[in-house]
C-alpha positions in Angstrom: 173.7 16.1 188.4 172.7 19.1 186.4 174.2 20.1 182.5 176.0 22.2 184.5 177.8 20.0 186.8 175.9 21.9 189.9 174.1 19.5 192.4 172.0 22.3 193.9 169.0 22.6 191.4 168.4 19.0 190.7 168.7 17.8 194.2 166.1 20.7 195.0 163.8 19.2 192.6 164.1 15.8 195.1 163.5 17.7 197.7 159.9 19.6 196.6 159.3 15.8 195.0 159.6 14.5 198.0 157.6 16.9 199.9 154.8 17.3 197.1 154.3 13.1 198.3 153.6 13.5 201.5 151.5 16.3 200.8 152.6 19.1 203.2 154.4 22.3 203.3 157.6 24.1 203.5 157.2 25.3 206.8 155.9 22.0 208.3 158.9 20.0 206.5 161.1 22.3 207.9 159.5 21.8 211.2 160.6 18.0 210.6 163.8 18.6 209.7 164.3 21.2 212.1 165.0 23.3 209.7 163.7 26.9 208.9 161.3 27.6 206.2 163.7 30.1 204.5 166.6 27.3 204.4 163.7 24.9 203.0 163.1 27.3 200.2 166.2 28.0 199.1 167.3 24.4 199.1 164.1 23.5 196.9 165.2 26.6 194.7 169.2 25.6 194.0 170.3 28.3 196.5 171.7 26.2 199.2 174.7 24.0 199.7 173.4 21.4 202.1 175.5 19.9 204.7 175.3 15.9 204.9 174.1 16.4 208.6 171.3 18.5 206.8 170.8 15.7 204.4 169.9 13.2 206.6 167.7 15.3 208.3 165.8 16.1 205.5 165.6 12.2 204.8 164.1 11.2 208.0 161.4 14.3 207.5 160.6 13.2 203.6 160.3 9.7 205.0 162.9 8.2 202.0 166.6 6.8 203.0 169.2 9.2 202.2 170.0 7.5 199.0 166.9 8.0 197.4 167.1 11.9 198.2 170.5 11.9 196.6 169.4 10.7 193.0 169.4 13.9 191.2 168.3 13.0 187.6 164.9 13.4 187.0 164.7 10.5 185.1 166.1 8.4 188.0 163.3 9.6 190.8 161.5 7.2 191.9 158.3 6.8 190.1 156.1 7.8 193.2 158.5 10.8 193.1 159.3 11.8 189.9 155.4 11.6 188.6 154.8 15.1 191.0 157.0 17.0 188.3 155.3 16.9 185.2 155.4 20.4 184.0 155.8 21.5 187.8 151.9 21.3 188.2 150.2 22.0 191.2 146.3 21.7 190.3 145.0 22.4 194.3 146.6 25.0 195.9 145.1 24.8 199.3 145.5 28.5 202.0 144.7 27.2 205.8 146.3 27.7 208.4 144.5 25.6 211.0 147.1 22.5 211.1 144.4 20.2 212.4 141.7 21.3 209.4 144.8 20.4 206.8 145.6 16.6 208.2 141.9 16.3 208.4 141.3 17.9 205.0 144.6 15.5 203.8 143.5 12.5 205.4 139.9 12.8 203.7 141.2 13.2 200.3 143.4 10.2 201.0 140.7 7.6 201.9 139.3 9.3 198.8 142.1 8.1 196.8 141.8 11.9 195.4 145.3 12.1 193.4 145.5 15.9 192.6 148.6 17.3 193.4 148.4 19.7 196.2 150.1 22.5 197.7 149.7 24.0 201.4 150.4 27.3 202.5 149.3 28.5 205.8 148.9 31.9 205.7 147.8 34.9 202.7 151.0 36.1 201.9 152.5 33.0 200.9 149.3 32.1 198.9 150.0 35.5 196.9 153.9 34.8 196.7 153.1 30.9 195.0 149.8 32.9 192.7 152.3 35.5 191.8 155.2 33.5 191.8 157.6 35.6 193.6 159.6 35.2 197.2 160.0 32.1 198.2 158.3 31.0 194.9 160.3 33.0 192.8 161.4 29.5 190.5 158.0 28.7 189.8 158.0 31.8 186.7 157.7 29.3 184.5 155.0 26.9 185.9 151.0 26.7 185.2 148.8 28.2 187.5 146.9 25.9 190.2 143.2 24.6 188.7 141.6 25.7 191.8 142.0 27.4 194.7 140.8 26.4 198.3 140.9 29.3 200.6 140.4 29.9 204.3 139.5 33.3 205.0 140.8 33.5 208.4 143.9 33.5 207.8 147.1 35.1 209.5 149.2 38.2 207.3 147.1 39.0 205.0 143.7 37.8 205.1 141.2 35.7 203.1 139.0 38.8 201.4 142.0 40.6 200.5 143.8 37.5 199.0 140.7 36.9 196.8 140.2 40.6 195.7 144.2 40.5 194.6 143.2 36.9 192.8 140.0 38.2 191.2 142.0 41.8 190.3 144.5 40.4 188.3 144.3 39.5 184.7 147.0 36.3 185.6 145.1 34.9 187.7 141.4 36.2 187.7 140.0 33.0 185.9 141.3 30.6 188.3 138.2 29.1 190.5 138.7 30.0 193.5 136.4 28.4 196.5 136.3 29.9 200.0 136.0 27.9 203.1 134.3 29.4 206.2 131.9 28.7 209.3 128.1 29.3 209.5 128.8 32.0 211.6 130.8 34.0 209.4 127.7 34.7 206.9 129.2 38.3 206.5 132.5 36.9 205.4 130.2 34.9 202.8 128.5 38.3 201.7 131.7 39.9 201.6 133.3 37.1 199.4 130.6 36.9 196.8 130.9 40.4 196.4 134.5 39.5 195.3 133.8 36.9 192.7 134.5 33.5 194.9 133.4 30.8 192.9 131.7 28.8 195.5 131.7 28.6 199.3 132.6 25.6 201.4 131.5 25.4 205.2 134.6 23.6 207.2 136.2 21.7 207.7 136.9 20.8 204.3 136.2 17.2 203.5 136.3 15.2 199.7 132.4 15.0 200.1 131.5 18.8 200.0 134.5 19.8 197.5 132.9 17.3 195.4 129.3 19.1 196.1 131.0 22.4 195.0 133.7 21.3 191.9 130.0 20.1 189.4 129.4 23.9 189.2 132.9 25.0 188.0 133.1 21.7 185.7 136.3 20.4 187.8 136.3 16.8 187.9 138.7 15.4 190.8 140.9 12.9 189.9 140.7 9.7 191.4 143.0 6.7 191.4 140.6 4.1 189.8 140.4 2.6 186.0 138.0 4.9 183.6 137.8 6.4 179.9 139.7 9.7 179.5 137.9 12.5 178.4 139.3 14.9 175.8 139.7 17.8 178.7 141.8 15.3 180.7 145.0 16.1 181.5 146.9 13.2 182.4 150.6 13.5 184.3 151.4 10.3 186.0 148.6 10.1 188.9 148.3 13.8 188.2 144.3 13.7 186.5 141.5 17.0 186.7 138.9 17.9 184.2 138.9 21.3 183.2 136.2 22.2 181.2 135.4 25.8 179.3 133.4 27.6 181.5 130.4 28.8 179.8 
């Protein structure tokens, strides 16, 4: 329960935990739940009093028995769970909207035993509302910025280019990497993208072997679940691991 005696915010904080596991989106665990995307947000945010009916649904989508969504302290999360909020970090924020390129891109970084916290969002508004930390992301005012940005530039609202001249245009978020993933055919959309700063180009689908090609260059290590000395740029959150060092 929170120092205030309201439920809402910490059982929120289960809730994105939960999600933030299994590595997927608002919108697709409110597919699950058959829930909307807006009741999703608002219940991850504190703004929602959830029915028990609604509870269990969102149990059977996060894949954890009801009890184990209903253990608000932070402290008390299970340790697969409560490792995903250290400092609220998301280190890949990953924009596609092609839900077949994701579970492959997902399933990839798994077999990698890649360990960087991830978040999806499937189309360029939404990409801008988490960057800029308004809408639906509104509660994240006081959260870091994402280490890197995967970006599709196909994508549905607003598109790729325009997300990435927005990134590149503001001084909040200019320095973040940000690496653009497109098809040989689209060697305009490369042109067009270099012209606004990308940081490197990926051709899809996205896989752990060709962000590894591209993350050297913008001295990002990926974290992976194995035994090995910490360097000084590590920043180490539970599983959360990635190398950031100064850009020359």
């Amino acid at each position: 329960m929170g120092k205030d005696g309201n439920i809402k915010q910490p059982f929120g904080t289960s809730v994105r935990a939960w999600r933030g596991r299994l590595g997927i989106s608002q919108e697709e665990l409110g597919e699950r739940a058959g829930l909307h995307r807006t009741y999703i947000s608002d219940v991850e945010c504190g703004m929602r009093n959830v029915s028990l009916e609604s509870i269990e649904k969102l149990a059977s989508a996060l894949e954890v028995s009801v009890p184990s969504l209903l253990t608000y302290s932070r402290g008390e999360l299970p340790a697969r769970a409560a490792l995903l909020l250290e400092d609220e970090l998301v280190q890949i924020l990953f924009v596609e909207d092609n839900a077949d390129d994701v579970k492959l891109a997902l399933r990839e970084f798994n077999n990698a035993h890649l360990t960087n916290q991830i978040e999806i969002v499937n189309d360029g508004a939404t990409a801008l509302e988490f960057l800029f930390t308004s809408g639906m992301y509104a509660h994240r005012q006081n959260s870091g910025q994402p280490l890197i940005v995967l970006l599709d530039l196909d994508l549905p609202k607003i598109s790729g280019l325009e997300v990435l001249r927005q990134i590149k245009a503001a001084p909040r978020t200019c320095k973040i990497p940000v690496i653009v993933m497109t098809s040989p055919s689209r060697g305009r959309d490369i042109i067009a993208s270099k012209q606004l700063e990308a940081d490197g180009h990926i051709m899809k689908p996205l896989n752990f072997k060709n962000l590894s090609a591209v993350t050297p260059q913008l001295r990002l290590e990926l974290a992976l679940l194995k035994s090995s000395p910490v360097s000084p740029f590590v920043k180490r959150s539970g599983l959360l691991v990635i190398d950031q060092s100064p850009l020359s």
